[in-house]
N, C-alpha and C positions, 0 to 999 in steps of 0.2 A: 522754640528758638532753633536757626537750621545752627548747625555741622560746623559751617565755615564762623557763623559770629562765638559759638563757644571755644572753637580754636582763636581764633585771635582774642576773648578775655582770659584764657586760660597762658597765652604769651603777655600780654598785657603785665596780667602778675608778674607773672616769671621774671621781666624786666623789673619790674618795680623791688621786686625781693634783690637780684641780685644788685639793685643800685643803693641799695640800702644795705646791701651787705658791704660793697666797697668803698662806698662814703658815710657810714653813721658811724665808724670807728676808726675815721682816717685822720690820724693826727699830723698828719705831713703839712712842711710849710713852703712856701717860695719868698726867696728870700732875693731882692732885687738893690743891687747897690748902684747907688747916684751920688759919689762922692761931691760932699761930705755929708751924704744923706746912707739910710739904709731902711729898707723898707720892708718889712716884713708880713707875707699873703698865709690865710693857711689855702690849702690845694684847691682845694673845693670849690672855694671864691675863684680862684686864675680859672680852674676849668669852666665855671658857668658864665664867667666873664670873657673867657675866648669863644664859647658856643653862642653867647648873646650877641658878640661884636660881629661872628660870622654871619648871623642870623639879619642883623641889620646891613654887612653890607650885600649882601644877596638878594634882600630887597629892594636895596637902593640901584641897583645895577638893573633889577628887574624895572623897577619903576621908571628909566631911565630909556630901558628899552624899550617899553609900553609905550610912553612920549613918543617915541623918536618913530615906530611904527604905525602913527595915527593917521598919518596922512595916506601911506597904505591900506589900512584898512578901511581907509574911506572910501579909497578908487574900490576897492573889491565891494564893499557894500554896495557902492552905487550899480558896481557890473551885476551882482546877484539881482538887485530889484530891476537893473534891465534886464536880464534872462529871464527872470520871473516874469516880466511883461511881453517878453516874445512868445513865448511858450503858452500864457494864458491867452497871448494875440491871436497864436496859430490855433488854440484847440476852440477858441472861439468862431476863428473864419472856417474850420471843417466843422462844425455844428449846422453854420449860420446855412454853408453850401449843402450839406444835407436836406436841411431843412428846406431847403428851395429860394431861403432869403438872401440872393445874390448881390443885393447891393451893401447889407450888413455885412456879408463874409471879404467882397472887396476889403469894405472899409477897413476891418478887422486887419486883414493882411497889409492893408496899405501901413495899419499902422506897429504891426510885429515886425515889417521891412526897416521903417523910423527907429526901432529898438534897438534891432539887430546890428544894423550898416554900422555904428562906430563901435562896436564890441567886435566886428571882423575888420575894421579899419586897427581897432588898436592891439590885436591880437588876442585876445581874450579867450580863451574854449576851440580854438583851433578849427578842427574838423567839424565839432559838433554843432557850432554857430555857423560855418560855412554853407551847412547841410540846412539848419534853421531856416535859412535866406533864402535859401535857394527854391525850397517848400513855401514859405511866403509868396515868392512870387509865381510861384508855380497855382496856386490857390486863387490870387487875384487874377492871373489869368483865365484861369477854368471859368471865374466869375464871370469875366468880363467877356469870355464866350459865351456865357448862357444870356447877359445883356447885349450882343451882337455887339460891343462896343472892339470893334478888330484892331482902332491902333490902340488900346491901355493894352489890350491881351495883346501884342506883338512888343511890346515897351515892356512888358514885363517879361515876356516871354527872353526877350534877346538877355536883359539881365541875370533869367536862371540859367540861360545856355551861358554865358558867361561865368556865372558865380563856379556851375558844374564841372567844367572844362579849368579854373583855377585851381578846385578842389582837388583833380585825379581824383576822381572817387566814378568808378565804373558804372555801378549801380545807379549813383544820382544822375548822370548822364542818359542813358538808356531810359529813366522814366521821363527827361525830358523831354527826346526826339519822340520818345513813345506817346506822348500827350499833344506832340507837335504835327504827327503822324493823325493821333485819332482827331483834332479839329480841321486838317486839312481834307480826312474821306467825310466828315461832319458838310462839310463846306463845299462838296462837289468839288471839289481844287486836287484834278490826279496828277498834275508835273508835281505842283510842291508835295503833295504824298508818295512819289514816286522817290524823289528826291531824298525826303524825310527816310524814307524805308531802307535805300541804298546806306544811309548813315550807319542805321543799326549796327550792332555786331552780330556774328553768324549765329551763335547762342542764340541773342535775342528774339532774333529774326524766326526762331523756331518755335517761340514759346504759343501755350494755346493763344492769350490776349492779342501778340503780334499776326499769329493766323487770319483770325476774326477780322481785322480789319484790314490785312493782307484780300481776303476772301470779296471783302466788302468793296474795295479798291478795283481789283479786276471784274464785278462787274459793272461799274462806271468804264475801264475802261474797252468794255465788251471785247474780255480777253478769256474765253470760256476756257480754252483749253489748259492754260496757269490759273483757272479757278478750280478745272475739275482736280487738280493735283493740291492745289491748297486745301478742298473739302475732303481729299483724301486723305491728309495728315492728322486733320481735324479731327476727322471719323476716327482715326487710331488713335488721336489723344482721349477719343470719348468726350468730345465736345458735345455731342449731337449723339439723341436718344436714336435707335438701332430703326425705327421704322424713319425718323427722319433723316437719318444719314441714307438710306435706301432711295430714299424720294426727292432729296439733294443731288447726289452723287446722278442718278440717274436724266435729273432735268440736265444738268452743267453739261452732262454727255450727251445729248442732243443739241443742244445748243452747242457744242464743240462740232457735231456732224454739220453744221449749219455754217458754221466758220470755214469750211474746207470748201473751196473751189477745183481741183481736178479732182482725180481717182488716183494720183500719187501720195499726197493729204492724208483721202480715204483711208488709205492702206497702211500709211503709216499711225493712224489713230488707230484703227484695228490690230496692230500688232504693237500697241502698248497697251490695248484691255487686257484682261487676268481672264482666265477659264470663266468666271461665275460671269463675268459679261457679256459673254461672247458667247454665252447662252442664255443670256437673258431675252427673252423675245420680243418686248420694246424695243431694246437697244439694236438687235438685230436686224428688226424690220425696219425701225428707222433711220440705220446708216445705208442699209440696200439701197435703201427709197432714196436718200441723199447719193449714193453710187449712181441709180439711172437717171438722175436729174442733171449731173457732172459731166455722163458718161454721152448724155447725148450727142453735143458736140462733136464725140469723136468722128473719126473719120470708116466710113464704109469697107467692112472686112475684119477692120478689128474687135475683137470679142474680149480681150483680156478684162472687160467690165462686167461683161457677162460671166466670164468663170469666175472670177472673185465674188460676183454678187453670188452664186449659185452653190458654190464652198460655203460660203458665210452662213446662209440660208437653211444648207441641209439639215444640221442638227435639229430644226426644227420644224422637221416630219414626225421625226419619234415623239417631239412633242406636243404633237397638233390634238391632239385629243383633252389637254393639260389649259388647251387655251384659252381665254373670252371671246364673246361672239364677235367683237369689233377686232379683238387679235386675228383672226381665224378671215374675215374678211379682206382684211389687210392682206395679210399672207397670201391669200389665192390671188389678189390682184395683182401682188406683185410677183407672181410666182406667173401668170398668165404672163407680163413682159420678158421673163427669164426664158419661157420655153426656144423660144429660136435656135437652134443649135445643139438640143440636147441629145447625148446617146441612148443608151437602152439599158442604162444604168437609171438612170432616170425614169424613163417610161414603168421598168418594175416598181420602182418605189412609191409613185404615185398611182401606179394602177393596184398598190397592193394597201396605199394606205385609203382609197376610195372604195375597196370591199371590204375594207374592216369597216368602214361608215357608210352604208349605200344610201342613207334616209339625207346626209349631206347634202344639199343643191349645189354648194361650192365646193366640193371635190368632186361633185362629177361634173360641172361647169368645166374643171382644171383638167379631169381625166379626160374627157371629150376633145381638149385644146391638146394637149398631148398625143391626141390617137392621130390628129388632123395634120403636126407637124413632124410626126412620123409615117403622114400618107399612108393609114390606115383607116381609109376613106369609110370601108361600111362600119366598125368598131365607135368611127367619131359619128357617123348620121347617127345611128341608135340614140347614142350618150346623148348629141346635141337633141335628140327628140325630147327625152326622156327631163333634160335640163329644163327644156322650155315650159316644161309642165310642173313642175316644181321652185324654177327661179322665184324669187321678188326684187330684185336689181334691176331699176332698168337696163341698166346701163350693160349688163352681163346678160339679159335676155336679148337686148337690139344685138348685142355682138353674137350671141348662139343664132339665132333667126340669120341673120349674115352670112355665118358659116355653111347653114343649111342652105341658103340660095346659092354659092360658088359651089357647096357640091349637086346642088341641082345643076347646075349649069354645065358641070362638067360632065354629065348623065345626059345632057340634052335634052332635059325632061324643063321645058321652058314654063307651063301653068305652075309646077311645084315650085319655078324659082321665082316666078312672081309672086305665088303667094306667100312666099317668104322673106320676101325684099319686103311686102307692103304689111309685112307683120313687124319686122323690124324697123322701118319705118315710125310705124304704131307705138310699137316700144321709146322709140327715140323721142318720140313727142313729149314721152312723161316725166324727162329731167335734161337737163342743160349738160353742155359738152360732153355726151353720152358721143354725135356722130364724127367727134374729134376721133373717137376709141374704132371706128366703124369705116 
């Protein structure tokens, strides 16, 4: 038996003894005059006779207010079994929508909306029923975007923006523009997702969910440069595994060098990369390449495209040996456009990073073109011989053969510049816009 039922039999007695002690020996009487009457009680009877009478009208009072709140507890009955039908409505329509069964999950919510709407008409659960609704029609919607059916999903849609915006309730608002926002980049629709996004709050606007579709937005609206900044955030929320933020980050930034039309663009996209970009050797050779594409245009004299490209470019002497063979190709190509203009700052560099590799065909291809525009005529014939017999480019052997006929030519040695013209030539035949280079 526990603890607590043997303390209350062991009070039980105790009452019972002392009531036995104060009335099994109580000779007292009440004595009640009603001239010409006298009426005489002993105690004991008045006392269980006032306990009885109280007893009765306590209940009559209760019973009375039992009656009188029936009609209250009807409305509340009837409110609980509609709550209970919202609430089985709604966890039935996010089953139904899991499941994929989009027209049950509508129905469902169509009919947890029916439950709901007079329990928020008549005031009934306040917030909690507010929120109810508001999720109802936020559910029929989703539904009815997955049936393509866009006015139920906009007719429901406007009612939760409405119900959310009655409520003040921050949070339920924010998952509406937020649901509003991912059917309109669902939808290829970037004003109203533009639109939708501006809505947000600054919070929200930051969170990983909002990124993602932020991400997805710009590029619909082939805005690389406010994408490569959104996958950057992303990458620090650790949205995205460490070799695919790497592979992300790095396309957006190409496709950002591709959005820039001058060399002021350029230059200002290269002084928002970070260190580790700005020695990445993709990204370098492929804003060079987008610099001399821009830079063409310019006008005769000005080289300010040239020193920038060739800044940009240098760190990635030291790491030419680190490269792939198509990095490494690229590089000498574009490092052959660069030569024009260079000092003897230059010349060392490249003439010291081609005896560290002498088996290289394209660093002595590059050293050869550097000996030639620093008019170190016998230094480049050697090199350019020496290239010819190692190239596999056409397009790099027609231009070495080239070289070798202007410096024939300027030798006056006329057979050796013909038969250098008609070797390059030769070369030229064996790939397309090689004699653009030439």
């Amino acid at each position: 038996m526990p603890v607590k039922a043997v303390f209350w039999l062991v009070g039980l007695f105790a009452a019972a003894a002392a009531l036995a002690l104060l009335m099994g020996q109580n000779g007292a009487t009440v004595t009640l005059f009603w001239p010409p009457y006298r009426v005489d009680m002993s105690f004991n009877l008045v006392l269980g006779s006032v306990l009885a009478l109280f007893v009765l009208v306590y209940l009559a009072l209760r019973s009375v207010a039992a009656l009188r709140s029936l009609p209250r507890e009807a409305r509340r009955w009837r409110a609980l079994q509609r709550e209970r039908a919202v609430y089985a409505g709604l966890s039935d329509a996010m089953l139904n929508q899991l499941a994929g069964r989009y027209v049950r999950a509508r129905s469902a919510a169509q009919s947890a909306v029916d439950h709901v709407t007079p329990l928020v008409t008549q005031g009934h659960g306040g917030t909690a029923h507010r929120q109810a609704q508001v999720l109802a029609h936020l559910v029929a919607a989703e539904a009815a975007q997955a049936l393509q059916d866009h006015d139920k999903r906009d007719a429901h849609f406007e009612a939760a923006l409405k119900g959310a915006s009655e409520a003040d309730a921050v949070t339920l608002k924010e998952a509406v523009l937020l649901r509003a926002l991912t059917w309109a980049v669902d939808n290829n629709r970037a004003e109203s997702a533009q639109r939708w996004l501006s809505q947000l709050p600054q919070g929200a606007a930051r969170r990983t969910a909002t990124l993602r579709l932020k991400l997805k937005l710009t590029r619909l609206t082939q805005d690389h440069i406010a994408g490569f900044e959104t996958a950057r955030l992303l990458a620090k929320h650790r949205a995205f595994s460490e070799t695919a933020s790497v592979s992300i980050l790095r396309r957006l930034r190409m496709a950002a060098f591709k959005d820039c039309h001058d060399a002021d663009q350029l230059r200002a996209v290269w002084r928002g990369m970070d260190r580790a970009e700005q020695r990445d050797p993709a990204l370098v050779l492929a804003i060079v390449e987008r610099l001399r594409e821009v830079s063409a245009a310019e006008e005769p004299g000005d080289g300010s495209a040239l020193v920038s490209a060739r800044n940009w470019v240098e760190p990635l002497v030291d790491q030419y040996p680190l490269l792939s063979d198509a990095l490494r190709d690229q590089f000498v190509r574009l490092m052959v456009d660069l030569l024009p203009g260079i000092d003897a700052h230059w010349l060392g560099r490249i003439e010291t990073l081609q005896r560290a590799h002498p088996a290289d065909a394209g660093l002595l291809f590059l050293a050869a073109e550097t000996f030639f525009f620093q008019k170190l005529w016998g230094k480049a014939g050697v090199a350019y011989q020496q290239a010819t017999r190692s190239l596999t480019d056409p397009a790099l052997k027609a231009r070495a053969w080239h070289r070798l006929a202007q410096l024939a030519d300027q030798r006056g040695d006329t057979p050796a510049a013909l038969a250098a013209w008609r070797e390059a030539a030769s070369c030229a035949m064996g790939g397309k816009a090689v004699l653009e280079t030439i």
